[in-house]
KOLDO-195303 format. One record per residue: z, y, x of N, C-alpha, C in turn; residue in three letters. Coordinates in steps of 0.02 Angstrom, whole numbers, padded with zeros to 5 digits, always signed. Layout:
! KOLDO-195303
ZYXZYXZYXALA ...
This chain:
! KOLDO-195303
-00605+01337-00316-00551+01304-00278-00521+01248-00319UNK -00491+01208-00291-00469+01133-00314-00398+01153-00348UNK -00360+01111-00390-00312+01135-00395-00250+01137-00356UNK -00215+01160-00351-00146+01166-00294-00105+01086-00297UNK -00068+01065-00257-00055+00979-00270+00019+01007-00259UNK +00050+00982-00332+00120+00981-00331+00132+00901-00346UNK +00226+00886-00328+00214+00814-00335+00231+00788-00391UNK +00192+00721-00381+00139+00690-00435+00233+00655-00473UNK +00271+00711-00513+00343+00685-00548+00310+00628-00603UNK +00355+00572-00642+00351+00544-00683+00273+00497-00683UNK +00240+00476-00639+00202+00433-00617+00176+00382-00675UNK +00248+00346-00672+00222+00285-00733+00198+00300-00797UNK +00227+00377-00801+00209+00381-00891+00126+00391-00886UNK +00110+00409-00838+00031+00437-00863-00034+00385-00821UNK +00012+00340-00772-00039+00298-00735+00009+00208-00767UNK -00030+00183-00827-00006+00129-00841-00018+00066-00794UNK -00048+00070-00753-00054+00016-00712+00021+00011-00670UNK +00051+00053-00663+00104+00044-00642+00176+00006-00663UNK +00143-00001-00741+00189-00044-00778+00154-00113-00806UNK +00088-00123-00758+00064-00181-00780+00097-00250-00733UNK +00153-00269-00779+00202-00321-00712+00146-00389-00690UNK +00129-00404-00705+00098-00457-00688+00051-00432-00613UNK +00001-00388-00630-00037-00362-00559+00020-00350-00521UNK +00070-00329-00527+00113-00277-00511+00132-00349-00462UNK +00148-00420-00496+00193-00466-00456+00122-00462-00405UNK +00088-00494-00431+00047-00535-00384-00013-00466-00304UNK +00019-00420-00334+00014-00374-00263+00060-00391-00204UNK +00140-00406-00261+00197-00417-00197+00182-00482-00166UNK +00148-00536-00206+00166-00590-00186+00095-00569-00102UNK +00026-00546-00108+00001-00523-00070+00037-00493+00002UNK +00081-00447-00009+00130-00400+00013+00200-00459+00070UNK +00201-00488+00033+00260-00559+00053+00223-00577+00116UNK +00166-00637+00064+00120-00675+00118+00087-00632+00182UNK +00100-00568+00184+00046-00527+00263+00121-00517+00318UNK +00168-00519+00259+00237-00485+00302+00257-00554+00346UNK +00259-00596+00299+00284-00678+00322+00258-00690+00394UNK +00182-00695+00395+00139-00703+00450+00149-00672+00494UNK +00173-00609+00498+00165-00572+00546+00245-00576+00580UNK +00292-00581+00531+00344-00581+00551+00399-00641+00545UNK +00386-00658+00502+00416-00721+00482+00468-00702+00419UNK +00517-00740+00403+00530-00747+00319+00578-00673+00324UNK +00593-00656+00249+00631-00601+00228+00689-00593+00238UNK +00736-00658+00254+00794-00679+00242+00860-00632+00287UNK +00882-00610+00286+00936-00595+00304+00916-00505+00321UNK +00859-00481+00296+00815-00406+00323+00867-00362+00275UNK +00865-00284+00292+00850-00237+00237+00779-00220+00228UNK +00750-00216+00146+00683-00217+00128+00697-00149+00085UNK +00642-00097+00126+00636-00042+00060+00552-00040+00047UNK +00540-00030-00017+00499-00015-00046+00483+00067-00062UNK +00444+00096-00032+00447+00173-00033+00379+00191-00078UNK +00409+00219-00149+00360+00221-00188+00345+00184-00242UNK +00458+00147-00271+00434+00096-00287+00417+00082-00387UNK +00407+00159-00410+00407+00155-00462+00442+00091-00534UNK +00421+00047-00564+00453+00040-00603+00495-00016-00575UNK +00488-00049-00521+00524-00088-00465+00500-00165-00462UNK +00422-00169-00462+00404-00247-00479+00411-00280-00403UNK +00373-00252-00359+00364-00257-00316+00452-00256-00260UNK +00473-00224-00285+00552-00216-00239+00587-00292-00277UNK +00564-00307-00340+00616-00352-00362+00583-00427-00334UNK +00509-00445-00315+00488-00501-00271+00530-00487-00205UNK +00510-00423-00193+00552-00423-00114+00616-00450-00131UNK +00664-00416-00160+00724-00455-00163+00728-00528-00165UNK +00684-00553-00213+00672-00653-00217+00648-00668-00173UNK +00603-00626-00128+00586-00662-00077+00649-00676-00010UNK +00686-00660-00024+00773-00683+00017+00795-00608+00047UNK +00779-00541+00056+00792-00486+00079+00869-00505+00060UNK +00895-00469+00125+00986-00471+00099+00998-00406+00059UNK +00944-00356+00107+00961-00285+00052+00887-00258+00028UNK +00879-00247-00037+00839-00206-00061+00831-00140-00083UNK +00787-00109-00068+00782-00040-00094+00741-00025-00105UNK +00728+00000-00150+00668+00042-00191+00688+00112-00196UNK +00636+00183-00176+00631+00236-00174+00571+00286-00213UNK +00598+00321-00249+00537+00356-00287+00552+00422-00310UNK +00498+00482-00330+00529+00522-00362+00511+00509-00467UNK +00478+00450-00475+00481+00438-00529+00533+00406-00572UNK +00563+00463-00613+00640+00456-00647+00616+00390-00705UNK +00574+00422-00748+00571+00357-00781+00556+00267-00779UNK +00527+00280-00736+00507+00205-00680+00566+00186-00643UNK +00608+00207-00611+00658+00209-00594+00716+00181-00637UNK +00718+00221-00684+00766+00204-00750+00736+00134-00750UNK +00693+00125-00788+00650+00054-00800+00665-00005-00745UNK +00663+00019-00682+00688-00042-00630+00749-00068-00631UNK +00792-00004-00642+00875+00008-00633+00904-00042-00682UNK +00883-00025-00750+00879-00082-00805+00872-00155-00811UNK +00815-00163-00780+00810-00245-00757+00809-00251-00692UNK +00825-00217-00628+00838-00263-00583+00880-00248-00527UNK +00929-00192-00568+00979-00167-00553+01034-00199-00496UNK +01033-00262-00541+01080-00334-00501+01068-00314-00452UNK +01011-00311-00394+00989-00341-00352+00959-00317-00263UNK +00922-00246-00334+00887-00189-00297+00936-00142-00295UNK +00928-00086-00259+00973-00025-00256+00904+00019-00277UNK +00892+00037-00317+00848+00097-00320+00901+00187-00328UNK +00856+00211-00292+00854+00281-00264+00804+00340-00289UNK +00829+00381-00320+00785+00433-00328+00779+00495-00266UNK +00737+00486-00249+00713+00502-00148+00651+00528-00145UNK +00640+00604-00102+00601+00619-00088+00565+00582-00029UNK +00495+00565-00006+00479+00509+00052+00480+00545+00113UNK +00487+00615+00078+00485+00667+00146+00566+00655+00193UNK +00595+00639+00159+00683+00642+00177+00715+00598+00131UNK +00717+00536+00172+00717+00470+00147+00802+00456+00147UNK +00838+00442+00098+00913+00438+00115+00945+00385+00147UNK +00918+00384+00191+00937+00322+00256+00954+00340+00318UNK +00996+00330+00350+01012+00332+00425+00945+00307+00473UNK +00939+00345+00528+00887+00333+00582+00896+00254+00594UNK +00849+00223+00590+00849+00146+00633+00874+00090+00558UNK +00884+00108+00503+00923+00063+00455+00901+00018+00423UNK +00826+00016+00418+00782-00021+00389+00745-00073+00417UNK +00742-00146+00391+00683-00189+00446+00634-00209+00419UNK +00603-00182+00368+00532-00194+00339+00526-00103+00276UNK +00502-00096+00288+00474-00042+00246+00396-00060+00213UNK +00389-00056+00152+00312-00049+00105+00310+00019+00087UNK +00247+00031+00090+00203+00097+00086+00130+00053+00053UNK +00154+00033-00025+00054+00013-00039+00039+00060-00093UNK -00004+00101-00076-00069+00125-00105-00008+00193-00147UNK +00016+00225-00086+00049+00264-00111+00005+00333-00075UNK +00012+00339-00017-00010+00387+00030-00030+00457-00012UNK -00105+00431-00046-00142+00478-00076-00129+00524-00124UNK -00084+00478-00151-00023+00527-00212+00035+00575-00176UNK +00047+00576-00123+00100+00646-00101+00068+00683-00066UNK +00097+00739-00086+00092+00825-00035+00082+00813+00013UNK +00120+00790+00070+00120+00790+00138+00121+00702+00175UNK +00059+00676+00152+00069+00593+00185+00089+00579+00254UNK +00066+00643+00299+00098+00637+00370+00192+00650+00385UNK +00207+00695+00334+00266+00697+00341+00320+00629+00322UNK +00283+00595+00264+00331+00521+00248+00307+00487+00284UNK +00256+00474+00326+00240+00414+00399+00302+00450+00448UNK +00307+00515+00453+00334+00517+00509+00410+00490+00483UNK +00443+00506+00416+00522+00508+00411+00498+00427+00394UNK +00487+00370+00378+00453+00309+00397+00482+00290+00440UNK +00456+00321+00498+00460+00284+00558+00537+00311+00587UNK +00559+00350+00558+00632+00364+00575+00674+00317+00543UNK +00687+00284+00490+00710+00267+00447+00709+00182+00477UNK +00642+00159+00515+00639+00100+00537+00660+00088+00586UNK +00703+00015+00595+00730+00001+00651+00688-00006+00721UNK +00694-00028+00775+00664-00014+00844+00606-00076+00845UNK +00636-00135+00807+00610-00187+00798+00559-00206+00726UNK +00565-00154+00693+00554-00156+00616+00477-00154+00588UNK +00435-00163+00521+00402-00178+00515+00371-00118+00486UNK +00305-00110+00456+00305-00059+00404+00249-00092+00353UNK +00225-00121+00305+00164-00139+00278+00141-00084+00240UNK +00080-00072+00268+00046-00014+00212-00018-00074+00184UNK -00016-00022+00103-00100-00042+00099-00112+00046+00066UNK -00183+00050+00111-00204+00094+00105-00278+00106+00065UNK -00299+00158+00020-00370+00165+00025-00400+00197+00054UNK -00454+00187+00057-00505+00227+00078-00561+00260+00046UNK -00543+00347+00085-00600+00389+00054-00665+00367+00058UNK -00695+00304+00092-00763+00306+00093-00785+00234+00035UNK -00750+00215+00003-00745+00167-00040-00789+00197-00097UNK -00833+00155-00116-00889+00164-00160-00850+00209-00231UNK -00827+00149-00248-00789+00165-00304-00711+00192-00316UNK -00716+00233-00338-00643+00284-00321-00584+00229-00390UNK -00538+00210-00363-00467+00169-00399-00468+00193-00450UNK -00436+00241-00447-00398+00265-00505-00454+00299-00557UNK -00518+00309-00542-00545+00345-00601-00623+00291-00608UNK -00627+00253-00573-00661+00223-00580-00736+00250-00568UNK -00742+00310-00541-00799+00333-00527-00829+00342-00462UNK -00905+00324-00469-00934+00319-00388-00932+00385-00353UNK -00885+00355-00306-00920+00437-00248-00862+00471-00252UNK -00816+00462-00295-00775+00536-00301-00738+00557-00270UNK -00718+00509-00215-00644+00518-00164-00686+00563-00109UNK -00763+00567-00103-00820+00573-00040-00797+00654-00057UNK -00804+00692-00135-00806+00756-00147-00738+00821-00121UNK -00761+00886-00089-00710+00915-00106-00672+00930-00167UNK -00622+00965-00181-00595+00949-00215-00621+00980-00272UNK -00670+01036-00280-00698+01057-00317-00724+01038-00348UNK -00779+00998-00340-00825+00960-00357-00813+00885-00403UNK -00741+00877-00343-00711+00823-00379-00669+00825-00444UNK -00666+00902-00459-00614+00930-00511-00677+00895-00550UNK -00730+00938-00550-00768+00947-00609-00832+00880-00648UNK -00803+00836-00574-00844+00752-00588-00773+00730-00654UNK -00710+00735-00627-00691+00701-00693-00668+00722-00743UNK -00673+00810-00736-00668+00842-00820-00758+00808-00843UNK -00803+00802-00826-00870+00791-00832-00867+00735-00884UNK -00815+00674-00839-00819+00610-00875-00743+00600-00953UNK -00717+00656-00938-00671+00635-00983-00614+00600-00957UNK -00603+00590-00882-00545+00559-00848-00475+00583-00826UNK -00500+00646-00804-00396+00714-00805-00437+00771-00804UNK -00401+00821-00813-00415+00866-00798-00424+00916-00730UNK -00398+00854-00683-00417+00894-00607-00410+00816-00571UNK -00454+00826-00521-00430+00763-00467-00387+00766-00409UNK -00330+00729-00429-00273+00736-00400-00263+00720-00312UNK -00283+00643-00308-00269+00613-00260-00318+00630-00209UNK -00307+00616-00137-00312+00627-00087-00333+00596-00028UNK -00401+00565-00025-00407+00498+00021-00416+00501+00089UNK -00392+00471+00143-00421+00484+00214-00491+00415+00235UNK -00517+00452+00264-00563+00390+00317-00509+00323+00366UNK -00552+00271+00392-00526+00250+00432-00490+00287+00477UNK -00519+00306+00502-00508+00353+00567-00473+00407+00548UNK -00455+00428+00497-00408+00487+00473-00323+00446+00464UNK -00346+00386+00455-00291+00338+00429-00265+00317+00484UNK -00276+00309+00580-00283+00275+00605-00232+00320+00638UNK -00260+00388+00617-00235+00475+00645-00154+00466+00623UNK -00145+00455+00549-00093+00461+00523-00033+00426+00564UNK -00055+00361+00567-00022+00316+00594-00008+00311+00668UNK -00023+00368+00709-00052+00376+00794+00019+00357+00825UNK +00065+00351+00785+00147+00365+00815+00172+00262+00820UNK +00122+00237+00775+00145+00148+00782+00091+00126+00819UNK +00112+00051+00845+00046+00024+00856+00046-00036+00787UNK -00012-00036+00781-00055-00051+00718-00102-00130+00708UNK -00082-00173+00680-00127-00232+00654-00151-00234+00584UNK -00205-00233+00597-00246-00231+00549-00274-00314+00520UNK -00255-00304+00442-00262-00370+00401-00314-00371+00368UNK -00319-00338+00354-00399-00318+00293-00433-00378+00296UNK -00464-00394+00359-00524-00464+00338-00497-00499+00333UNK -00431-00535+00376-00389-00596+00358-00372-00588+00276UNK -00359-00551+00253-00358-00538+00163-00417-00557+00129UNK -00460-00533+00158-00528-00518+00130-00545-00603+00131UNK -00559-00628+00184-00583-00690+00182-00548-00764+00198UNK -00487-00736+00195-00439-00801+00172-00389-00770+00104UNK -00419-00767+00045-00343-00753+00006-00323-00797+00011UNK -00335-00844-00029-00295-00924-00024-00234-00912+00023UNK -00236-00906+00085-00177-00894+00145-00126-00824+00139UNK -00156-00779+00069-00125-00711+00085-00121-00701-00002UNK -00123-00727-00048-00112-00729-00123-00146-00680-00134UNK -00215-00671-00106-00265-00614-00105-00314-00595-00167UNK -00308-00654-00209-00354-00654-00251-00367-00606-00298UNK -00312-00552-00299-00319-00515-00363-00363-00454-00320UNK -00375-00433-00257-00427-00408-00241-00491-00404-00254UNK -00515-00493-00275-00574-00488-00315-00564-00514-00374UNK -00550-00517-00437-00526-00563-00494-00583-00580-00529UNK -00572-00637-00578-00637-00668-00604-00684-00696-00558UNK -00737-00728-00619-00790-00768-00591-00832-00732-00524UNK -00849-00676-00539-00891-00624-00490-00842-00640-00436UNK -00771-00622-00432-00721-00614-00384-00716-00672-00335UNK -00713-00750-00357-00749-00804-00324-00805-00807-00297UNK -00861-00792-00304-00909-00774-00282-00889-00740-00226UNK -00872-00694-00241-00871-00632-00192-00829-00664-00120UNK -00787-00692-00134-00752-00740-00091-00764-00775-00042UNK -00792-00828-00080-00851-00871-00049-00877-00844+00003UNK -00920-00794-00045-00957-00764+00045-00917-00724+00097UNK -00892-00717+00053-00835-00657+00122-00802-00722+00172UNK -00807-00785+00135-00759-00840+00202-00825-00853+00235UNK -00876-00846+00209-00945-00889+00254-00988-00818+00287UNK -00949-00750+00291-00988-00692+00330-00971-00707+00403UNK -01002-00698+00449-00981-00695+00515-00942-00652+00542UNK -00877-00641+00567-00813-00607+00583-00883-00553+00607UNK -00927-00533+00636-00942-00473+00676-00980-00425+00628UNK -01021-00461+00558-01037-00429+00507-00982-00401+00460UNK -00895-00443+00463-00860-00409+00430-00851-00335+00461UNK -00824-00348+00518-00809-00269+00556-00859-00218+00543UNK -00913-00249+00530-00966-00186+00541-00965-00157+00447UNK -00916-00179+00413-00933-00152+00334-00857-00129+00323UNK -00830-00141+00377-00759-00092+00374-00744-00032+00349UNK -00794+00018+00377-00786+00100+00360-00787+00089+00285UNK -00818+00048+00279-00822+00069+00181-00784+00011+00156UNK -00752-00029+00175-00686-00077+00115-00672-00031+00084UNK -00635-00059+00009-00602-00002-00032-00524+00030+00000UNK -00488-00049+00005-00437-00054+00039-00410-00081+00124UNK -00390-00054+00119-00362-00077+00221-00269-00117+00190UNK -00265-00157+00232-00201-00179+00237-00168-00178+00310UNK -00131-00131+00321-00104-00131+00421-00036-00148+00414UNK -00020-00170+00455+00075-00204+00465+00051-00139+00543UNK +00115-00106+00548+00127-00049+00590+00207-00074+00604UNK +00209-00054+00675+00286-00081+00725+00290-00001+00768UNK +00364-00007+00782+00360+00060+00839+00358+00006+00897UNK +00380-00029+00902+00363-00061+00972+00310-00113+00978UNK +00286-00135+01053+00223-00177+01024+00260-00233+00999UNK +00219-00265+00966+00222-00361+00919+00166-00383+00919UNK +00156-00454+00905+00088-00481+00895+00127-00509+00832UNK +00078-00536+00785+00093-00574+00727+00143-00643+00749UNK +00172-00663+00725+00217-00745+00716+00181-00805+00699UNK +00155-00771+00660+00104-00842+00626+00052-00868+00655UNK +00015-00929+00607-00020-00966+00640-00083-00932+00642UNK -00116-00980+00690-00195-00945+00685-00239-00954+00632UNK -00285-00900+00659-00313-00898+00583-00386-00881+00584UNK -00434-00917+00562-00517-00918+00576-00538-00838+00560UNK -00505-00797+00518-00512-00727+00551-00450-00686+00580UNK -00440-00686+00615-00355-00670+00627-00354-00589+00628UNK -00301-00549+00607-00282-00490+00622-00322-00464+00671UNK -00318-00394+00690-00331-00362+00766-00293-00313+00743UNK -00288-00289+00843-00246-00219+00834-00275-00178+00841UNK -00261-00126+00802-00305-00049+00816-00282-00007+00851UNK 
């Protein structure tokens, strides 16, 4: 049997990418540019960041004009670390995602990136999510996916595909933790999660316009241009068909319907 999943306390100390500020900006600036389009500028919103560890990402939101910011986490020391530098600005919260300390309806943009897989119960923080968001409000996730070649965080092929057994013993194998923690869904498991919004999906507009979405750190380096390139010169009907397996999905989720604000775009959004 896999091991039992308690939650994942103190985050930053043992996953350093979380304190790598630079990726850290240029995710938000990603994060900005999908919200902008779809909705138009930050300015006068409340912005929470749910999940927001050492607070890089909550502190662009704030520059990007949010009147209120918030950042939520149960990581104390990441937290401390935000509180410290960007205290001014942000309100950070030490908050379970299950029972979010906000009044029903209070929020008009909520982020959820590449958190999901790390808590106990991911259906239970979509649902207090969507309580927390106003009638009109936004939600940006970026999500992964279990069918993604290469598993994030451990860098190994296949491993998100394994139960958890198996997956324990691929990365005691390699020398990577001692159990495998995280938790991936399929498209269609992801689509499940989300059954309560309706849903636009960004992924290829990312994929094959960064330039328009500060996308580039998706593929970085020389290879990463490359990779680019062709992803702007694939035909929109060959992207869809390599969907199930992207690493990452990017969805902007509304409780009520919306279409995007922005301009058009040679691969534009769809709704799921």
């Amino acid at each position: 049997m896999g091991t039992e999943r308690v939650a994942q306390l103190e985050y930053s100390e043992f996953q350093s990418a979380m304190l790598d500020e630079a990726k850290r900006r240029r995710k938000a600036a990603k994060i900005i540019a999908v919200l902008e389009h779809f909705q138009g500028p930050l300015q006068g919103l409340t912005v929470g960041d749910v999940g927001c560890s050492a607070g890089f990402i909550a502190d662009e939101l704030a520059g990007a004009g949010a009147a209120h910011t918030l950042g939520v986490d149960i990581d104390v020391p990441g937290l401390r670390r935000a509180a410290d530098r960007f205290g001014g600005r942000v309100a950070f919260v030490c908050g379970d995602g299950t029972a979010l300390p906000f009044p029903d309806g209070s929020v008009d943009v909520l982020v959820f990136n590449h958190i999901y897989e790390h808590v106990v119960d991911p259906d239970a923080v979509v649902a207090e999510m969507r309580r927390v968001l106003s009638d009109g409000g936004v939600l940006y996730l970026g999500l992964g996916n279990r069918l993604g070649v290469i598993e994030p965080h451990y860098k190994l092929p296949f491993l998100s595909y394994l139960p958890p057994a198996p997956a324990d013993r691929y990365v005691r194998a390699f020398g990577r933790a001692d159990h495998y923690y995280e938790r991936f869904r399929t498209r269609r498991g992801l689509r499940r999660m989300l059954r309560a919004f309706h849903v636009w999906d960004y992924t290829i507009p990312v994929l094959a316009t960064p330039e328009r979405f500060a996308g580039s750190e998706l593929f970085p380096g020389a290879l990463g241009r490359l990779l680019r390139a062709a992803l702007a010169r694939t035909p929109l009907a060959a992207l869809r068909l390599l969907l199930p397996l992207v690493p990452t999905y990017i969805w902007v989720a509304t409780k009520t319907p919306r279409r995007p604000a922005g301009a058009a775009l040679p691969r534009p959004p769809q709704p799921l």
